[in-house]
N, CA and C of each residue as an Amber inpcrd file, in Angstrom:
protein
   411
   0.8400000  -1.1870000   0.0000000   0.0000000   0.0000000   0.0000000
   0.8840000   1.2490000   0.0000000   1.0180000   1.8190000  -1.0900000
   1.3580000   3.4510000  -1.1940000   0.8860000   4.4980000  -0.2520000
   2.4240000   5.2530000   0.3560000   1.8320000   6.0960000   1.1720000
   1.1210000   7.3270000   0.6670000  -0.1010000   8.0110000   1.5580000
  -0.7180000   8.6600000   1.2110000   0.1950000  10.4150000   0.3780000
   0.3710000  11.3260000  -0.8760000   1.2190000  12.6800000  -0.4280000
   0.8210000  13.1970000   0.2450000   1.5120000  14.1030000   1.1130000
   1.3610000  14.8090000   2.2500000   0.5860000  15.8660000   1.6070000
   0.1300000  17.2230000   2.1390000  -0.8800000  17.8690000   1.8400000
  -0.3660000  19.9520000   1.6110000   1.3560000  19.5440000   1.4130000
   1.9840000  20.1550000   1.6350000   2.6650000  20.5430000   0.0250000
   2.7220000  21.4660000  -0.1330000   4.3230000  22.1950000  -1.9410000
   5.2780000  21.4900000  -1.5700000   5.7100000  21.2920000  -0.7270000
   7.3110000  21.1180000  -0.3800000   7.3370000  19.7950000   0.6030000
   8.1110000  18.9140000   0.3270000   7.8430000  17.3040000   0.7520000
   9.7810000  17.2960000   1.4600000   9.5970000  17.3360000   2.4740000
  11.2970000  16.9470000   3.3700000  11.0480000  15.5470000   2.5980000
  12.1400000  15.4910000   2.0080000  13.3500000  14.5840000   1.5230000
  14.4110000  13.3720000   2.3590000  14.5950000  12.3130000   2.1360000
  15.5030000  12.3400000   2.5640000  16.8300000  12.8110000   1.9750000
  17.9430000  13.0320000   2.6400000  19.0590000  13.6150000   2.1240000
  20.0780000  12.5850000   2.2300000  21.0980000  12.5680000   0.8070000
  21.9200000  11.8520000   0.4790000  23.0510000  12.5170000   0.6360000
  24.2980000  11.9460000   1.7630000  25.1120000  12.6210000   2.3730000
  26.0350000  13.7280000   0.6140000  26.0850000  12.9280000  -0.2920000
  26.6810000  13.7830000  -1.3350000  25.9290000  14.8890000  -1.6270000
  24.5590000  14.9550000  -1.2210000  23.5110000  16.5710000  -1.7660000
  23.9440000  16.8460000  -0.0020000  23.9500000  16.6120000   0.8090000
  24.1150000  17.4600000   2.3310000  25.3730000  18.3370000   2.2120000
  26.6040000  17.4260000   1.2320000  28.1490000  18.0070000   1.0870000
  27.9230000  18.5860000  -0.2280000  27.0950000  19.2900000  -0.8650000
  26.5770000  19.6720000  -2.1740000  27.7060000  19.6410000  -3.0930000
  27.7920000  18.0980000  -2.9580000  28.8860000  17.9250000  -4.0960000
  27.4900000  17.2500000  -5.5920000  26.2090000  17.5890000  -5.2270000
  25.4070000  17.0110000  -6.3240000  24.4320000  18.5290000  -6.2390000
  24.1650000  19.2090000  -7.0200000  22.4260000  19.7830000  -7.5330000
  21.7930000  19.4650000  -7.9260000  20.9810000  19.0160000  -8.0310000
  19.8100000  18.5880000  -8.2730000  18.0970000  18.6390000  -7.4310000
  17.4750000  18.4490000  -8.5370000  15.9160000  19.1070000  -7.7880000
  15.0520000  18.1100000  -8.4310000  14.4490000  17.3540000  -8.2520000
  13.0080000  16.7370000  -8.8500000  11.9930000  17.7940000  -8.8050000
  11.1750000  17.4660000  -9.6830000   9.6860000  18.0310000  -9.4770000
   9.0200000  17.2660000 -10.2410000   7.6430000  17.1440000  -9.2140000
   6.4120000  16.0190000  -9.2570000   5.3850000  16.5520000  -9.6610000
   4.6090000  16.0240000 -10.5040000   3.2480000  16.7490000 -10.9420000
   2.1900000  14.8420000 -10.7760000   1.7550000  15.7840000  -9.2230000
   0.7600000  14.8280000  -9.4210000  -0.6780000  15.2090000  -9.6950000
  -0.7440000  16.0330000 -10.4450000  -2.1140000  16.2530000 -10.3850000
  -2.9360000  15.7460000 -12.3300000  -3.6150000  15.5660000 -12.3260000
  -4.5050000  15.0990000 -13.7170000  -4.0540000  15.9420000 -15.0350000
  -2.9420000  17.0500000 -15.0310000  -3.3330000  18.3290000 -16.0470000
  -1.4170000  18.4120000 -16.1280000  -1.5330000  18.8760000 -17.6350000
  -0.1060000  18.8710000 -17.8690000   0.2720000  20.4610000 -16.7960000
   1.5980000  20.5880000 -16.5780000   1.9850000  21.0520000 -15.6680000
   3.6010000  22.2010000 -16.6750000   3.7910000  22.9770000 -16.7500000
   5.0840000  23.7460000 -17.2000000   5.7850000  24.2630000 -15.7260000
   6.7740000  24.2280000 -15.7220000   7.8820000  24.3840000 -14.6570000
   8.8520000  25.6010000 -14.8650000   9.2150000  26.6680000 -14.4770000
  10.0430000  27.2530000 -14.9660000  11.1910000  27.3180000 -13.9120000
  12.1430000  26.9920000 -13.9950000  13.2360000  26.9680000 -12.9010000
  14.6280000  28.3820000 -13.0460000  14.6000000  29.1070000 -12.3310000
  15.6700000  30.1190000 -12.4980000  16.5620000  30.4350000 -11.0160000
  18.1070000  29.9870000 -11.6990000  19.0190000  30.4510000 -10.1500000
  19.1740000  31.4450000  -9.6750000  19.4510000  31.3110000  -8.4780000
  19.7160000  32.5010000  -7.9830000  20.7410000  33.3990000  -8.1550000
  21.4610000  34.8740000  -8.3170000  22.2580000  34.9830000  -8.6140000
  23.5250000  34.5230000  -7.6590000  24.4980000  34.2440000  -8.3780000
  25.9970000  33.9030000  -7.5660000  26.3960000  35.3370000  -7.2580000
  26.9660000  35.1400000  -6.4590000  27.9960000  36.4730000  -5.4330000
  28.7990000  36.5450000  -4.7730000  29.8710000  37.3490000  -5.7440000
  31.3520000  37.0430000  -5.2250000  31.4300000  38.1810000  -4.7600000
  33.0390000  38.5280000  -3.6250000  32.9970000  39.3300000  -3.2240000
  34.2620000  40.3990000  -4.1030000  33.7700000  41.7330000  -4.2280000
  34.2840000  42.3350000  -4.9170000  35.7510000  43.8680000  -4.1570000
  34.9420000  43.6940000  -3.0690000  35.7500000  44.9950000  -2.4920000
  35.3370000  44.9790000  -1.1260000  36.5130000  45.2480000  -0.0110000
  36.3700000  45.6310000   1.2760000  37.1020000  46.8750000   1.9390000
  36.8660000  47.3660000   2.5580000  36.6440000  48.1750000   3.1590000
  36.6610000  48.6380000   4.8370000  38.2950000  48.5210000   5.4500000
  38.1030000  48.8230000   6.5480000  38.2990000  49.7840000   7.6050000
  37.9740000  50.8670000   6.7030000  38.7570000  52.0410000   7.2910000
  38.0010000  52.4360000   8.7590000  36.6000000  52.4890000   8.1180000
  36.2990000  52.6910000  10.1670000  35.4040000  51.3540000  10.1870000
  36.0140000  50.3950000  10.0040000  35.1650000  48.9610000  10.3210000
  33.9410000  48.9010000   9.5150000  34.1220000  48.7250000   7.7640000
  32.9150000  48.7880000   7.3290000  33.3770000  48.4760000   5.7230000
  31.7920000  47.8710000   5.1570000  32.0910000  48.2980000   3.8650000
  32.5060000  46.6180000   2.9970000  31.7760000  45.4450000   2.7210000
  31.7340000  44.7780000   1.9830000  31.2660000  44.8790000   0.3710000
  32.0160000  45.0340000  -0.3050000  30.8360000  45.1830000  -1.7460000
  30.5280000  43.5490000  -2.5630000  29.4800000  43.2610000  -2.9710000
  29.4220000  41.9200000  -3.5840000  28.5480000  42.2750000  -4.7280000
  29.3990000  41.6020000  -6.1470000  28.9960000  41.5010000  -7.0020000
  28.4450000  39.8550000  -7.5600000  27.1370000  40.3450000  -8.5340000
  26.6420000  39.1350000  -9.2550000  27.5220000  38.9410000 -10.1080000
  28.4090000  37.1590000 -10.5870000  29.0570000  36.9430000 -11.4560000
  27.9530000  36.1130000 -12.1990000  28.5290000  36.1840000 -13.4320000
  27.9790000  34.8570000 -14.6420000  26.8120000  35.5590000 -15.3630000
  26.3460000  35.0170000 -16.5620000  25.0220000  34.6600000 -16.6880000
  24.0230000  33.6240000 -16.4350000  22.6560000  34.0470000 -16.0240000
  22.1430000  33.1560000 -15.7790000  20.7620000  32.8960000 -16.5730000
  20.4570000  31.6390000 -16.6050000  19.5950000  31.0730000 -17.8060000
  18.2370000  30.3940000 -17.0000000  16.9390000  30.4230000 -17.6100000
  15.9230000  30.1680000 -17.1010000  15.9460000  28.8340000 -17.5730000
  15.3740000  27.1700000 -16.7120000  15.0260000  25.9130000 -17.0710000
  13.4990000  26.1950000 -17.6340000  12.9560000  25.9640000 -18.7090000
  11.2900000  25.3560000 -18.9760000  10.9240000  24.0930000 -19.3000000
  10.3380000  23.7470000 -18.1730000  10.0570000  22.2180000 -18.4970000
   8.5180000  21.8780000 -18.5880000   7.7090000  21.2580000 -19.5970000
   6.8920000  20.8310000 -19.3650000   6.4450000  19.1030000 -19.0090000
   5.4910000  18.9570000 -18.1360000   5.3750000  17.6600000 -17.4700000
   3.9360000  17.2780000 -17.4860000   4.0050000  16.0730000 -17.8480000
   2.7890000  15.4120000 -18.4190000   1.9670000  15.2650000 -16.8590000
   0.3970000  15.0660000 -17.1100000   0.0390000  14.6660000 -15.5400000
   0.9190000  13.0990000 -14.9180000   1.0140000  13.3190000 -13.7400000
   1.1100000  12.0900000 -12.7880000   2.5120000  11.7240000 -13.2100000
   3.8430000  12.8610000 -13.5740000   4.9630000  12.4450000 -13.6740000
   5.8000000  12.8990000 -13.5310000   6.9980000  12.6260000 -13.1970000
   8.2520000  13.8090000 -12.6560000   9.4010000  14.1190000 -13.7200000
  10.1170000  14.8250000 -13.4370000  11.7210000  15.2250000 -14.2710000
  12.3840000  15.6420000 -13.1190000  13.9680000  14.9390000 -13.4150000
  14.9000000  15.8670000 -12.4100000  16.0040000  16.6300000 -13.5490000
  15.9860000  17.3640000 -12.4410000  17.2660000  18.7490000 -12.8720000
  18.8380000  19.1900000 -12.5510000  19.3350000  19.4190000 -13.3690000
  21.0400000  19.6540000 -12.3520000  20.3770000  21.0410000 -12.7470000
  21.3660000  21.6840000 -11.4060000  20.7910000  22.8120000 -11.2100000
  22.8320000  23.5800000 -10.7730000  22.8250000  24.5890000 -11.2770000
  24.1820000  25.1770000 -11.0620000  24.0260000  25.9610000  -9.5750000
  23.4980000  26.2920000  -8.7880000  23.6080000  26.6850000  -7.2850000
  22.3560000  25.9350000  -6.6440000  22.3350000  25.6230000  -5.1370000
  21.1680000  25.1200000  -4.5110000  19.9690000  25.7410000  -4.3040000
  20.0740000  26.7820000  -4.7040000  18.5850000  27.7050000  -4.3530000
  18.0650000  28.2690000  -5.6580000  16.7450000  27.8870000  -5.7290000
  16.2330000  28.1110000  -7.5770000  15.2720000  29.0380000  -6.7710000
  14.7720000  29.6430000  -7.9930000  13.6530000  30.5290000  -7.9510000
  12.2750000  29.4500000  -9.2030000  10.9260000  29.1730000  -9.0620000
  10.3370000  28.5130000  -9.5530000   9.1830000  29.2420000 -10.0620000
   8.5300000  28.9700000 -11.0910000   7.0160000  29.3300000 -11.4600000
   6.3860000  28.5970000 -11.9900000   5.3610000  27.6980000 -11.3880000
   3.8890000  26.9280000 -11.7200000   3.3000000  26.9730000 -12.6480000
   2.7610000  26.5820000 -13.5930000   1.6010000  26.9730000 -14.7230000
   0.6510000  25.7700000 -14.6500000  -0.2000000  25.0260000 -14.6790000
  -1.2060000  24.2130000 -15.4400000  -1.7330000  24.3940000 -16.3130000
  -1.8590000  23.6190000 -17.5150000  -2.8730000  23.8560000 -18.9130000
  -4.0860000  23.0460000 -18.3910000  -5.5150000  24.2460000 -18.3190000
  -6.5210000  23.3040000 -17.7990000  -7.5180000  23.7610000 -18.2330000
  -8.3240000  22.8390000 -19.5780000  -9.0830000  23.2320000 -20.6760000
  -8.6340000  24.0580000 -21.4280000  -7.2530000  23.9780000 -22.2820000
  -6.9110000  24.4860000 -22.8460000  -6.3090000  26.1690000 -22.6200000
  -6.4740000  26.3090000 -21.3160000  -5.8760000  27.9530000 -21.1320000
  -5.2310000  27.6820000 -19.8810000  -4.0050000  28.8300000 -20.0810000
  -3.0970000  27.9860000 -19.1600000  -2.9340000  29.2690000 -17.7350000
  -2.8100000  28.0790000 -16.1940000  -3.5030000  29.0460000 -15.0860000
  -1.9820000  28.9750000 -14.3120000  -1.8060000  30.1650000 -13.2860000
  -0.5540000  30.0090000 -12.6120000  -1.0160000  30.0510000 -11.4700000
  -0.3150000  28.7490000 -10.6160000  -0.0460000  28.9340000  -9.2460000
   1.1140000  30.0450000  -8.1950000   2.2270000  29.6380000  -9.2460000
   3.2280000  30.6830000  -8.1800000   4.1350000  31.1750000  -9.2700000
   4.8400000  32.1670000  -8.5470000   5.8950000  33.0990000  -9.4650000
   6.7750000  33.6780000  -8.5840000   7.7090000  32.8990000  -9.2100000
   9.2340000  33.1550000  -8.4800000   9.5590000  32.9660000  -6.7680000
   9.1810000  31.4650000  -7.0340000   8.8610000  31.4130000  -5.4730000
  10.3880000  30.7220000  -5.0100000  11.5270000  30.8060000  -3.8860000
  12.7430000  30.4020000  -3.7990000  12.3830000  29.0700000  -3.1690000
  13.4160000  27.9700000  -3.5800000  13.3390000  26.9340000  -2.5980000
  15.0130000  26.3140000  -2.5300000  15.3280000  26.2450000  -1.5060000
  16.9280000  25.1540000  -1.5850000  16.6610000  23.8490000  -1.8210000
  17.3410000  23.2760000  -2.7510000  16.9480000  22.0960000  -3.4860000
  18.2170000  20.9010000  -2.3970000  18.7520000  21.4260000  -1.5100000
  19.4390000  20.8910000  -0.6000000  18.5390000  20.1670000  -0.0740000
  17.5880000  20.5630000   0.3040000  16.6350000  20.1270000   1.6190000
  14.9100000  19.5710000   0.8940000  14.5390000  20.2490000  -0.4470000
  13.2630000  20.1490000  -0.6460000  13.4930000  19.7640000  -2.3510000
  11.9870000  18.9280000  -2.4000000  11.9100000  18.5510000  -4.2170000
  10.3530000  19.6480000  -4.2950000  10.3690000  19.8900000  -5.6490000
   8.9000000  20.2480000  -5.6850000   7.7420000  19.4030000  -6.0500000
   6.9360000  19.6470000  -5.2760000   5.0870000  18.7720000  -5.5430000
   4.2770000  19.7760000  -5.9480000   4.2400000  19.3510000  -7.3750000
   3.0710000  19.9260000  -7.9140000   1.6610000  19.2240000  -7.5050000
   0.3990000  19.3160000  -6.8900000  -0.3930000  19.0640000  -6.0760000
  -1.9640000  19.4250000  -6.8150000  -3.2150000  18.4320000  -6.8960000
  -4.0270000  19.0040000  -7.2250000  -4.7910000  19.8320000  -6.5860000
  -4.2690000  20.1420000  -5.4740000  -5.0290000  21.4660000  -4.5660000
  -4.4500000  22.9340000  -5.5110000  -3.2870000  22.6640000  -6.1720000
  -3.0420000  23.8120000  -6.4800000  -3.2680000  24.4000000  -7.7650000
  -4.2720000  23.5070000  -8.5510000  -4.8460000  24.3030000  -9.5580000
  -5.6430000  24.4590000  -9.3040000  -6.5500000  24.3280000  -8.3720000
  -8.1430000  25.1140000  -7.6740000  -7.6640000  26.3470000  -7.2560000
  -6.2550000  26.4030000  -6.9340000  -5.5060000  27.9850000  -6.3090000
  -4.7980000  28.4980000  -7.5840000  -4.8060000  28.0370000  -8.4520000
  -4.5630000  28.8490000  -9.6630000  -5.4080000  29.9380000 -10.1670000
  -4.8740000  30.7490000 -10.9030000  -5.3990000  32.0120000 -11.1770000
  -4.7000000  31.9910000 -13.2670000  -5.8720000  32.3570000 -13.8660000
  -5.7190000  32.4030000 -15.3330000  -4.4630000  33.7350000 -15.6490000
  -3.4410000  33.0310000 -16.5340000  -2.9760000  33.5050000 -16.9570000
  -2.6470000  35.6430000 -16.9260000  -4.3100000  35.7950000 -17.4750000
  -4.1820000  36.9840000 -18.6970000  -4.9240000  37.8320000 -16.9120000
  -4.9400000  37.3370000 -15.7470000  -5.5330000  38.0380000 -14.5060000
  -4.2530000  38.3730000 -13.3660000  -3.1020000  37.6310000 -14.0000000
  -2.1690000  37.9250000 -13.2630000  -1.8920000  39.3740000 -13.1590000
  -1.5220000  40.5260000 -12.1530000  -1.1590000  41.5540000 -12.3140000
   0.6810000  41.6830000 -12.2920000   1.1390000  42.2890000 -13.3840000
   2.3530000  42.5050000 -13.0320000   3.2130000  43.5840000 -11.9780000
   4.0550000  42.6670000 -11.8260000   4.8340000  43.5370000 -10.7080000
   5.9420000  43.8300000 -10.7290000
């Protein structure tokens, strides 16, 4: 008997001592719900340090290095994809195609892929919102 998913976005993992020593990135994401599912995955920026500063005890500057590139994945209902991911903390955005027009749950939401996979969930296209109602920000 299959355990029941929890009722939760974000499902604790167990952790494999090589993702604890993040000598691995990687992220699954699950779409269990009936309706194809699009994924958009984007890192966070990297930040090196550029300049210090200690004349009266002060003064770190940190710059973003690299470019960085957005993942789009689309996922059939009731199936997963995993990802290498170049830093542990992604930024994510939800979509469902449901009757043909496509609805978003979240936008640009952070998660450390150290600790969490994503569950796409059918509670969360009843919390979806159509596309063309999103307000930008």
């Amino acid at each position: 008997m299959e355990k029941p998913i929890p009722a939760v976005s974000f499902q604790k993992i167990p952790v494999k001592m090589t993702k604890l020593l993040r000598l691995t990135k990687d992220i699954k994401v699950y779409n269990h719900t009936k309706e194809k599912a699009c994924i958009i995955l984007s890192p966070t920026p990297i930040m090196s340090l550029s300049s210090i500063n200690i004349e009266n005890i002060g003064g770190i500057g940190l710059e973003k290095k690299g470019e960085h590139k957005c993942t789009k994945s689309f996922l059939s209902p009731e199936s997963y994809r995993k990802f290498q991911l170049e830093s542990s903390t992604v930024y994510y955005t939800a979509l469902f195609l449901v009757n043909g027009k496509w609805k978003v749950h979240i936008i640009d939401r952070i998660i450390n892929s150290v600790y969490y996979n994503i569950q796409l969930l059918p509670k969360h296209i009843d919390e979806s919102t159509p596309i063309e109602d999103v307000p930008s920000i």
